[in-house]
Structures are given as C-alpha cells and as structure tokens.
TIFIDREN-410510 format. One record per residue (C-alpha): residue in three letters; x, y, z; residue number from 1. Coordinates in steps of 0.5 Angstrom, whole numbers, plus 500, padded with zeros to 3 digits. Last residue first. Example, Ala and Ser with C-alpha at 12.3 -4.5 7.8 and 13.67 -1.06 7.14 Angstrom:
<pts>
<type = SER	c1 = 527	c2 = 498	c3 = 514	seq = 2>
<type = ALA	c1 = 525	c2 = 491	c3 = 516	seq = 1>
</pts>
This chain:
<pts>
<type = UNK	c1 = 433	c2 = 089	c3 = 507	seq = 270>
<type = UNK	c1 = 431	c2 = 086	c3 = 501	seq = 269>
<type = UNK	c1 = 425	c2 = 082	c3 = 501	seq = 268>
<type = UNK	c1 = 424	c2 = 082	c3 = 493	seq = 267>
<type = UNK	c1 = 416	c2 = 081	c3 = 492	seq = 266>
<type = UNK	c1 = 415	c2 = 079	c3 = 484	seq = 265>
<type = UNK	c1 = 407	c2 = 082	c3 = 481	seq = 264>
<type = UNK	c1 = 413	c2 = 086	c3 = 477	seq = 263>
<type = UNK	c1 = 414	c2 = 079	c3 = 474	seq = 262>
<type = UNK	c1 = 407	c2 = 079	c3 = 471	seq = 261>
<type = UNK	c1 = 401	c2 = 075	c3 = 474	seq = 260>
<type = UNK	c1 = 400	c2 = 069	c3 = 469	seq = 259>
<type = UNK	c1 = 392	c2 = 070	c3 = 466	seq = 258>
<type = UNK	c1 = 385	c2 = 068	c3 = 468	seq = 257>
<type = UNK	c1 = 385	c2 = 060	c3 = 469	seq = 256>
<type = UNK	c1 = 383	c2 = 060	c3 = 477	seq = 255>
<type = UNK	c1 = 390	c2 = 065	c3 = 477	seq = 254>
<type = UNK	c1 = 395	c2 = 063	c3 = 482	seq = 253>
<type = UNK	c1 = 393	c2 = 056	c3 = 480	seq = 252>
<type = UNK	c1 = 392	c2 = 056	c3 = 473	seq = 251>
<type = UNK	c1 = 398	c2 = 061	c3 = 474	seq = 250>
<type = UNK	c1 = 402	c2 = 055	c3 = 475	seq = 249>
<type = UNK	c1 = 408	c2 = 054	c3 = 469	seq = 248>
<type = UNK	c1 = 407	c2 = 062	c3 = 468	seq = 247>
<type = UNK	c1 = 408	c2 = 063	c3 = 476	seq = 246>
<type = UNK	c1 = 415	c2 = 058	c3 = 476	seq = 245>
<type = UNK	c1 = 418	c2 = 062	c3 = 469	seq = 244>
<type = UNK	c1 = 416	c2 = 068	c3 = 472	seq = 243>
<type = UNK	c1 = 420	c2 = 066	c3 = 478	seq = 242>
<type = UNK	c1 = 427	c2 = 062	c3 = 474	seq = 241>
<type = UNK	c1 = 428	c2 = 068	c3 = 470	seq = 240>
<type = UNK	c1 = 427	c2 = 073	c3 = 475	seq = 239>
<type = UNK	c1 = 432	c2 = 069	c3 = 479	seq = 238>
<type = UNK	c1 = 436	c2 = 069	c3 = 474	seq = 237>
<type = UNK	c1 = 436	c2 = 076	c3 = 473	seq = 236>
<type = UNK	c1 = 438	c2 = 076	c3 = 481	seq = 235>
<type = UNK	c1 = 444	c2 = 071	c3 = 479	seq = 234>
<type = UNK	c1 = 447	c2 = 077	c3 = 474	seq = 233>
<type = UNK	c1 = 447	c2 = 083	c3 = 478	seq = 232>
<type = UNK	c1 = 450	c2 = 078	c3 = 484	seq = 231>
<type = UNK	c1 = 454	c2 = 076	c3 = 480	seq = 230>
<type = UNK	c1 = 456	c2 = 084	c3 = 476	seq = 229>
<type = UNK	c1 = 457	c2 = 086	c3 = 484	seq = 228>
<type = UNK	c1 = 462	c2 = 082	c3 = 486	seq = 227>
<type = UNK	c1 = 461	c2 = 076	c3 = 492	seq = 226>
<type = UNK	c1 = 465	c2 = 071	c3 = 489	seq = 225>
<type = UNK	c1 = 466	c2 = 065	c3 = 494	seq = 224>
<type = UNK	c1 = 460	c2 = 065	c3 = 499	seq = 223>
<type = UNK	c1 = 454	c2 = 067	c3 = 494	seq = 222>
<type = UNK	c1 = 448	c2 = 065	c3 = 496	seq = 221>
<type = UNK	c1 = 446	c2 = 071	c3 = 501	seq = 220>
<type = UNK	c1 = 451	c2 = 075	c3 = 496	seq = 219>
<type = UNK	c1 = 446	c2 = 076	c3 = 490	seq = 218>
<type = UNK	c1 = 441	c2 = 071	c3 = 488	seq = 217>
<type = UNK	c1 = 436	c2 = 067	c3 = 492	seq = 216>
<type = UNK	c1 = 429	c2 = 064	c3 = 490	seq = 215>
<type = UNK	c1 = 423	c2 = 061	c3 = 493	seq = 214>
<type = UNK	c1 = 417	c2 = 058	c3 = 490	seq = 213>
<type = UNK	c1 = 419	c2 = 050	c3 = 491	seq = 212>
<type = UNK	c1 = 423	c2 = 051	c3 = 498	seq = 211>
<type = UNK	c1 = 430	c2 = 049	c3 = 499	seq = 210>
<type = UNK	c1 = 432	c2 = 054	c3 = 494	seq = 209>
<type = UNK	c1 = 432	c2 = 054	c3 = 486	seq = 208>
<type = UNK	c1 = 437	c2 = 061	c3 = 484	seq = 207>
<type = UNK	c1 = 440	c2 = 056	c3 = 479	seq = 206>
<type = UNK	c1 = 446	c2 = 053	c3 = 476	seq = 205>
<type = UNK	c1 = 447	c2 = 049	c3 = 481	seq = 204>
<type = UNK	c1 = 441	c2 = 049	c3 = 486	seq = 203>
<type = UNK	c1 = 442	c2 = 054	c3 = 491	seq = 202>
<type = UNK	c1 = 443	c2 = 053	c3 = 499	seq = 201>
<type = UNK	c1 = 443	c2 = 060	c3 = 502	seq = 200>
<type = UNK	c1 = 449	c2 = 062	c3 = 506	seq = 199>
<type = UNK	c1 = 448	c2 = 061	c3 = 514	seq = 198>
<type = UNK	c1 = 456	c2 = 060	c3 = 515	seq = 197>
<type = UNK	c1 = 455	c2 = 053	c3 = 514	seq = 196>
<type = UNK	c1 = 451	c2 = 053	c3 = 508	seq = 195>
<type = UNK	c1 = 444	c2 = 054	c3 = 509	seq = 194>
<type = UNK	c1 = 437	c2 = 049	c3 = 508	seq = 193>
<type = UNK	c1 = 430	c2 = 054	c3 = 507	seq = 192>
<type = UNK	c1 = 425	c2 = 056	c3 = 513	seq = 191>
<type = UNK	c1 = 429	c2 = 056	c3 = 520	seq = 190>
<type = UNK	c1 = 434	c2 = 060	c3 = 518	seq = 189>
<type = UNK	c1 = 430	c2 = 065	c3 = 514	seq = 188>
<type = UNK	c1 = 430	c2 = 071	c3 = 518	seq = 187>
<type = UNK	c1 = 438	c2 = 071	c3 = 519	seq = 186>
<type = UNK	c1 = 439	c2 = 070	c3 = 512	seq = 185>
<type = UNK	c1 = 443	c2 = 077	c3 = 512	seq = 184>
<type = UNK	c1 = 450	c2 = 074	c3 = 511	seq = 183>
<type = UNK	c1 = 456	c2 = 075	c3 = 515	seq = 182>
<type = UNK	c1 = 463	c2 = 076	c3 = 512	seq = 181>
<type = UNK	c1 = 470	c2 = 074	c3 = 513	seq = 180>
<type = UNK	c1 = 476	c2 = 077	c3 = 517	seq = 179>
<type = UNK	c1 = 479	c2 = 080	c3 = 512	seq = 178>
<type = UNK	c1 = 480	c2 = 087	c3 = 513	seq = 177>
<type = UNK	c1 = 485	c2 = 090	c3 = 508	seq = 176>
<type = UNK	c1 = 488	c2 = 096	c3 = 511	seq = 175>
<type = UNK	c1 = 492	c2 = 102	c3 = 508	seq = 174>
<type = UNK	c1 = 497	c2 = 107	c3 = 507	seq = 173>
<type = UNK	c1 = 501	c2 = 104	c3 = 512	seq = 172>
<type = UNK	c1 = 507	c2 = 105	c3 = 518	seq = 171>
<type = UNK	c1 = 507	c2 = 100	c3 = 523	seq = 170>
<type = UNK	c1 = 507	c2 = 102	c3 = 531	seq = 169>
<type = UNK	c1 = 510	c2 = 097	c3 = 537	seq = 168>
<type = UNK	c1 = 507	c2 = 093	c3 = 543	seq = 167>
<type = UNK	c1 = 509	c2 = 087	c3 = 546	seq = 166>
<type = UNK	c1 = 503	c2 = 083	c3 = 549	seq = 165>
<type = UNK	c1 = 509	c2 = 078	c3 = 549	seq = 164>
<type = UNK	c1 = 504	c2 = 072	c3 = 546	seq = 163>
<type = UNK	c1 = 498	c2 = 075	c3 = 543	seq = 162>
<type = UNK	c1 = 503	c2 = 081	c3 = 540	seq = 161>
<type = UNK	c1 = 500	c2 = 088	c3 = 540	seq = 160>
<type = UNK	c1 = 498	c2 = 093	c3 = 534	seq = 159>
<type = UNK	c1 = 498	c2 = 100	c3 = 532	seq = 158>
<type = UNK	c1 = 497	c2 = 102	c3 = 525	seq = 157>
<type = UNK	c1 = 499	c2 = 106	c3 = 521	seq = 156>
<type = UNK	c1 = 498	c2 = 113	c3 = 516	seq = 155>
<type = UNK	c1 = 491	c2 = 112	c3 = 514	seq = 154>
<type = UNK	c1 = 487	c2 = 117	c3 = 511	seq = 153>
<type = UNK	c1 = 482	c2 = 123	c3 = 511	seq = 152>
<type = UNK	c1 = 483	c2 = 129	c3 = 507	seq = 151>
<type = UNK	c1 = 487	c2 = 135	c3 = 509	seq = 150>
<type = UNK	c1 = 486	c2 = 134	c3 = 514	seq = 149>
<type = UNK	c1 = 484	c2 = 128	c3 = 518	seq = 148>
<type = UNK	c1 = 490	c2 = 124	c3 = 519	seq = 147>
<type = UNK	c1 = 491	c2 = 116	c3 = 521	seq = 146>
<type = UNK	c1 = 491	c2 = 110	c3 = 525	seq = 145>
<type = UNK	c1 = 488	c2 = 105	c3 = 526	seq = 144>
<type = UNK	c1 = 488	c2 = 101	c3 = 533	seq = 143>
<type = UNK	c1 = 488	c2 = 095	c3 = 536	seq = 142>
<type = UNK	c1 = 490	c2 = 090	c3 = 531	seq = 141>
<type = UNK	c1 = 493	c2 = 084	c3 = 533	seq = 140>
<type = UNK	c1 = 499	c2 = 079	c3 = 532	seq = 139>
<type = UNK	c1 = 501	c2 = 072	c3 = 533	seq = 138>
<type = UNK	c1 = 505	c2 = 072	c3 = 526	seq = 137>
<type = UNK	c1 = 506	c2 = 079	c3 = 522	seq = 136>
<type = UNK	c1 = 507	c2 = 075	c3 = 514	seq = 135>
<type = UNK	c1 = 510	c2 = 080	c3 = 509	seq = 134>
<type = UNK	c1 = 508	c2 = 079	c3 = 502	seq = 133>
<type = UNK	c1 = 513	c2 = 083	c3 = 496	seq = 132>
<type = UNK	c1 = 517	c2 = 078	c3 = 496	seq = 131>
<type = UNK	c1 = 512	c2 = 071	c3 = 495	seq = 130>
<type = UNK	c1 = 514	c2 = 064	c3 = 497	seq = 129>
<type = UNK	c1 = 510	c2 = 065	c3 = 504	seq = 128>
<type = UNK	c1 = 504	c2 = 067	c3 = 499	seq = 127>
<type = UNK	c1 = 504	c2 = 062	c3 = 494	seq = 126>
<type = UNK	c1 = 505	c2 = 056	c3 = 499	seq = 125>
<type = UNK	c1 = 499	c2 = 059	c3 = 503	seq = 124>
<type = UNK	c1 = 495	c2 = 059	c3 = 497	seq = 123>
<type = UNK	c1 = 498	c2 = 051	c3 = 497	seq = 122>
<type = UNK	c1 = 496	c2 = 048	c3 = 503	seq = 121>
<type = UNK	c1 = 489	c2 = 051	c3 = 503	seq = 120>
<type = UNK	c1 = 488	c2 = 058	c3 = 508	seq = 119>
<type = UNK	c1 = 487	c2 = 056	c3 = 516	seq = 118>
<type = UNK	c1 = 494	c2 = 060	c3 = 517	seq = 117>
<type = UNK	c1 = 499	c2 = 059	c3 = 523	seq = 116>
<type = UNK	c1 = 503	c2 = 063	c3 = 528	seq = 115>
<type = UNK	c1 = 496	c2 = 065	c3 = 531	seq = 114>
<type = UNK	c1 = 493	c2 = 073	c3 = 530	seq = 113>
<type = UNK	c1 = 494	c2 = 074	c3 = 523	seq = 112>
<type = UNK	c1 = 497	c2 = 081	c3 = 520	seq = 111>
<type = UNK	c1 = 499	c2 = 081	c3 = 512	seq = 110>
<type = UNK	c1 = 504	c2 = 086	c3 = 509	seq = 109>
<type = UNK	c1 = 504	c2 = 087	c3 = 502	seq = 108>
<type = UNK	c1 = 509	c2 = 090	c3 = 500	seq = 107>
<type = UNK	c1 = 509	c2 = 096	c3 = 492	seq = 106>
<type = UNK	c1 = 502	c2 = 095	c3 = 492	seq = 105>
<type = UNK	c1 = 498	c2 = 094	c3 = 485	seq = 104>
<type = UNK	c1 = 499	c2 = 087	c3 = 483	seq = 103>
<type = UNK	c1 = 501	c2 = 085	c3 = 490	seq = 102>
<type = UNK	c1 = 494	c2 = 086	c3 = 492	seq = 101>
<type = UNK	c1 = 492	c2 = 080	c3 = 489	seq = 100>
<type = UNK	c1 = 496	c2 = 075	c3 = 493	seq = 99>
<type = UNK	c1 = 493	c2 = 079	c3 = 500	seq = 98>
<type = UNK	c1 = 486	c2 = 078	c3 = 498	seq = 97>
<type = UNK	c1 = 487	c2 = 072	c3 = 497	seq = 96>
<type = UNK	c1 = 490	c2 = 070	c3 = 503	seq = 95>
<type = UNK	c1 = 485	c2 = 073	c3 = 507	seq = 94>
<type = UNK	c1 = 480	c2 = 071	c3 = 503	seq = 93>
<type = UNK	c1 = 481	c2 = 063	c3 = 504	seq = 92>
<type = UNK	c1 = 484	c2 = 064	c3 = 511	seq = 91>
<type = UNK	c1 = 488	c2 = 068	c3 = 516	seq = 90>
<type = UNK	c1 = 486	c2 = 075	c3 = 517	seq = 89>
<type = UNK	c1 = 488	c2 = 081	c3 = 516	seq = 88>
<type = UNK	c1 = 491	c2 = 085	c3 = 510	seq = 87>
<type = UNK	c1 = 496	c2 = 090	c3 = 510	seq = 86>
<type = UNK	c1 = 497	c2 = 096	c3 = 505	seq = 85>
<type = UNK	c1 = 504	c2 = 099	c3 = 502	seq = 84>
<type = UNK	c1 = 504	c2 = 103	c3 = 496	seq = 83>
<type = UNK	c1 = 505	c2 = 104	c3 = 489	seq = 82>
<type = UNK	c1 = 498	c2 = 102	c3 = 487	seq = 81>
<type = UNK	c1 = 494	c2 = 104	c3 = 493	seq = 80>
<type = UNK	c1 = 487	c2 = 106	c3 = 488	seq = 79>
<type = UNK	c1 = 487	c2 = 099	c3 = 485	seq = 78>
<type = UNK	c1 = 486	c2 = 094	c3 = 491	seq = 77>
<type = UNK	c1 = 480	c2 = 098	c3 = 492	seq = 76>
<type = UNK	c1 = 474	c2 = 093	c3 = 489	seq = 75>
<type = UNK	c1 = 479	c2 = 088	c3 = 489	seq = 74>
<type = UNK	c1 = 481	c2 = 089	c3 = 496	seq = 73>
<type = UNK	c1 = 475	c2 = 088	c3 = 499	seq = 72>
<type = UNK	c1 = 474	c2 = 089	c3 = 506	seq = 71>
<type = UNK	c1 = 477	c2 = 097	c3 = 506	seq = 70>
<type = UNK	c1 = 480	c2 = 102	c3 = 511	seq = 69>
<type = UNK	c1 = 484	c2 = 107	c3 = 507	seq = 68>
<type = UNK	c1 = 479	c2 = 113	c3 = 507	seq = 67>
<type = UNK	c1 = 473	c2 = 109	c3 = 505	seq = 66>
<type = UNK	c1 = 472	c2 = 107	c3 = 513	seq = 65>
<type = UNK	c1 = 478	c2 = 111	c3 = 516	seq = 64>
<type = UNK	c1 = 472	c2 = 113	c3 = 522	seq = 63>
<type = UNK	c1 = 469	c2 = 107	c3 = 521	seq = 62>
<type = UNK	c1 = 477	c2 = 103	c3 = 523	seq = 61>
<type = UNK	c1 = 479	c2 = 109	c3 = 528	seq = 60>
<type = UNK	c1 = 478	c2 = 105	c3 = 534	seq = 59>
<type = UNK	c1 = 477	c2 = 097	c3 = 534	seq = 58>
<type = UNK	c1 = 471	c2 = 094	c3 = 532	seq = 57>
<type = UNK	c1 = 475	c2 = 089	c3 = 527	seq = 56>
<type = UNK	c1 = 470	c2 = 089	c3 = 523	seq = 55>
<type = UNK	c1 = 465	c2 = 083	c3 = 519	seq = 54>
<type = UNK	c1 = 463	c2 = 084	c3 = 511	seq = 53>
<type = UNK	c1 = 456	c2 = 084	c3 = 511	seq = 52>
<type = UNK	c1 = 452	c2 = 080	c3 = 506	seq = 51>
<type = UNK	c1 = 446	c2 = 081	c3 = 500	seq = 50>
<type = UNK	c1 = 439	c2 = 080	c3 = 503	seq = 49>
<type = UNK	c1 = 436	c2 = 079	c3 = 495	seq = 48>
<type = UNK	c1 = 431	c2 = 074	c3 = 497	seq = 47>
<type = UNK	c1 = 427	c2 = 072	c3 = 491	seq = 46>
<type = UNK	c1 = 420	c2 = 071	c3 = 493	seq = 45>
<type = UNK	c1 = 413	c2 = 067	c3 = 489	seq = 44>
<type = UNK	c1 = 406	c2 = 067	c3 = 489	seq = 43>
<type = UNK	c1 = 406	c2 = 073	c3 = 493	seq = 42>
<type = UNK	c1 = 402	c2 = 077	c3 = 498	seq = 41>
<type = UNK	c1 = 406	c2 = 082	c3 = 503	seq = 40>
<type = UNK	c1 = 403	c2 = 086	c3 = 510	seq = 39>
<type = UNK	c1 = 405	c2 = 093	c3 = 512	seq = 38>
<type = UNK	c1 = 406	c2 = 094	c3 = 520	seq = 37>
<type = UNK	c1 = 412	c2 = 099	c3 = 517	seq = 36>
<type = UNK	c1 = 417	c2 = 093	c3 = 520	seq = 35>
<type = UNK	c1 = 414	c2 = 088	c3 = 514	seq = 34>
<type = UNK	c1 = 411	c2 = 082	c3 = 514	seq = 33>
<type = UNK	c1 = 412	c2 = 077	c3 = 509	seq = 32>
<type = UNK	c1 = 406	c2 = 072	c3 = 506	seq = 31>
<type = UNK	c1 = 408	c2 = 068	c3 = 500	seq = 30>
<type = UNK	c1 = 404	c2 = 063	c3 = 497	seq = 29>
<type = UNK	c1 = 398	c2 = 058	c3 = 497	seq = 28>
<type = UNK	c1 = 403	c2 = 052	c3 = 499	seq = 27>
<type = UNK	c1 = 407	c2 = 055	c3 = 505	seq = 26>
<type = UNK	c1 = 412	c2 = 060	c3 = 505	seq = 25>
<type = UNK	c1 = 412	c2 = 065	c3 = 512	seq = 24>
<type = UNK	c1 = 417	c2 = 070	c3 = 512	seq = 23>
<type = UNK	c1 = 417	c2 = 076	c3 = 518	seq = 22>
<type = UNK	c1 = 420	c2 = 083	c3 = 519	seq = 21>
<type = UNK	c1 = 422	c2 = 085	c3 = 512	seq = 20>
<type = UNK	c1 = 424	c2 = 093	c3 = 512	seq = 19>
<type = UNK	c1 = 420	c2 = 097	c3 = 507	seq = 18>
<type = UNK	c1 = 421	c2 = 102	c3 = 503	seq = 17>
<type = UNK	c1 = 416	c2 = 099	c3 = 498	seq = 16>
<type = UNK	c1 = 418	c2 = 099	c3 = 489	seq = 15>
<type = UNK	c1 = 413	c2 = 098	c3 = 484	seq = 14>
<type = UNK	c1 = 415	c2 = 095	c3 = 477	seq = 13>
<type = UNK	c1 = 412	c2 = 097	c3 = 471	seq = 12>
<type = UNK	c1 = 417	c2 = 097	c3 = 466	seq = 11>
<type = UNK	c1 = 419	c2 = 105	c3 = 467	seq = 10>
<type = UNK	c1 = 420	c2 = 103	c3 = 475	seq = 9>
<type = UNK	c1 = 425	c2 = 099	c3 = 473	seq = 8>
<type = UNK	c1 = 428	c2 = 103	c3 = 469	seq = 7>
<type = UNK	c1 = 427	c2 = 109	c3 = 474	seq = 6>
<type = UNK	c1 = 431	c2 = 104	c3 = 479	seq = 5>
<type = UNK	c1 = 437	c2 = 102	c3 = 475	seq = 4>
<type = UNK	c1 = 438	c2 = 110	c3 = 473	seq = 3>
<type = UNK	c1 = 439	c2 = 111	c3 = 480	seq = 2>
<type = UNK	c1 = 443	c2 = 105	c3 = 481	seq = 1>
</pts>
C-alpha cells in the first residue's frame, strides 16, 4: 500500500488526511467538508468508504482478533489447514464461509443461534450433507478463549444454549465470524439510491450512482464479493468513468480552457 501511495504521488495525485463530515452534490459540482474544518470543491466524487465486518462484542474476540479470530475466511482459511475452526452465523456468508473452509480444516463446526439457517435452500442442502461440518443449533458464543504466551492464539470457546441456557466449553483453533457487514454509506443515505443494508446502488457494469457526477467503487457497493483485487479493479473503473464524465463536460467546468486532470478527483474515503 505504501508503494501504491508513493505512485500515486509520483503521477500528480495530492493526498489529505482528512475525515469526510459532510457531502453536498448539486448541479455546479461537489462540495465536502471535512472533520479538519477544511472544505472540498470537485467537479465529481468516487466514494471509497469500504465496510466493516459486524462482531459479536463478546470478551476476547479483539484481543485474539488476527490471533484466531477472523470475518473472513477466505482471506485466512489457509493459515488453519489441518485444524478445527467454527463459524457463526446462519446466512448466505455463513454457509459459504463454512463450505470453503472445508478445503483447509480438518471439521468445521458451524454455530447458529436458531434451530434454522436463513441460507438458500440448496447452500444449506451442501453443507448439512457434508462431513467435515458440523452444525451447533440454538446455540451462542460468549466468550473466546485462548493463550497469551507464547503467542497469542485461540484455544476454545464458551458457549450457551438459547433454549436450556446449558453452558458447555468447545475446543478450537479458530473462529470465523459471520454475522454479516456494515457498510460505511452512512453519510450518503440521504443522497444516493442503496440496497437494502445501506450498499450503494451502481449501474451494471459501471460505478455510475444514482446522482450523475458520483461514482462508487469498493465494498460500499459490493455486498457479494468484498475482495480486494474488486474492490482494486472497481475503483479504476471509477477512475475511468470520472475522467471520462470531466473530459465530456470540461466546456462547463472550465469556461472552454482545458479538462482537469484526474488527479483534480476527491475520494471521500474514511
């Protein structure tokens, strides 16, 4: 990221720490003001806010948090090849997460706190049919645990039924939380048309939103893939597609003179 950033700087772009307070998009341009007190021009926005994975909030999730506890599971289903993990969660991700990790761990153990999953019909028929899963029904985490030294890392879990409100201990090397994710749209909800769950609406094939000027690109639009080398390749397109929008309009933009340069782009980017 590092390397990106000094190419980036290396081909004109000017980059501002700064938290993004305020969006307003109008005919004229953009204007965005930030937490600094500093105030931002454009003639056009590619949002970049990404998304958050949701927790459990439960003790030792942030302190084993890389150490065992993880939210995505292709990113780290590989380092426990050959071991035991759990997954939580009872949807679309939960499911999935829990069938690819079967290509590394030797069982899979998935935690869901009703007696049915919300997954489709034929993911669940997968999963349920397949031998290295096992399904904890009606059942919650509360606590992870695990040792400190001499490296931090998972050992178990401690969990409690919903109906009996039973208590009982599980051994593993590592959790997968998959609860779903909470992406960082907030400040546009009253601008731009989103998806249920607050994901930025895109044109196919295209990072055009509701609101001619704007673009989005990365997991603020992605509910399905959320993967870096996408969300990479959605913001060139919304590169693309902004300089293209200035070069098509820079008579306006620029009373006729010349089209700004794509490093003239604002990324309002938390």
């Amino acid at each position: 990221m590092e390397e990106m950033r000094l190419q980036a700087e290396r081909v004109g772009t000017r980059i501002i720490y700064d938290t993004i307070k305020s969006v307003k998009v109008s005919s004229d341009g953009v204007k965005a003001g930030g937490e600094s007190g500093d105030a931002y021009e454009s003639d056009t926005l590619v949002i970049a806010t990404g998304a958050q994975a949701r927790w459990l909030g439960i003790p030792g999730e942030r302190e084993f948090g890389g150490y065992g506890v993880s939210a995505c599971a292709t990113c780290d289903g590989f380092f426990f090849r050959g071991k035991e993990v759990v997954v939580v969660g009872g949807g679309n991700t939960a499911v999935e997460e829990a069938l690819y990790l079967t290509n590394h761990a030797s069982k899979v153990t998935l935690i869901h706190r009703r007696d049915r999953l919300r997954a489709e019909p034929i993911m669940q028929k997968r999963l349920l049919a397949h031998p290295a899963v096992t399904v904890c029904w009606n059942t919650v985490v509360e606590e992870v645990v695990g040792d400190q030294q001499p490296n931090p890392a998972v050992t178990g879990l401690r969990l409690r039924d919903t109906v009996t409100g039973e208590a009982s201990d599980l051994t593993t090397d590592g959790i997968f939380v998959a609860v779903g994710h909470d992406p960082a749209t907030s400040l546009f909800k009253d601008i731009l048309d989103m998806h249920e769950g607050g994901y930025i609406k895109v044109a196919p094939w295209s990072t055009a939103t509701s609101v001619e000027r704007v673009f989005a690109a990365g997991d603020c639009a992605d509910s399905v893939f959320r993967q870096a080398t996408v969300a990479s390749a959605m913001g060139c397109m919304a590169a693309l597609e902004a300089e293209r929008f200035i070069a098509e309009h820079s008579a306006l933009f620029n009373d006729g003179q010349h089209a700004p340069l794509a490093s003239d782009l604002v990324s309002a980017d938390d």
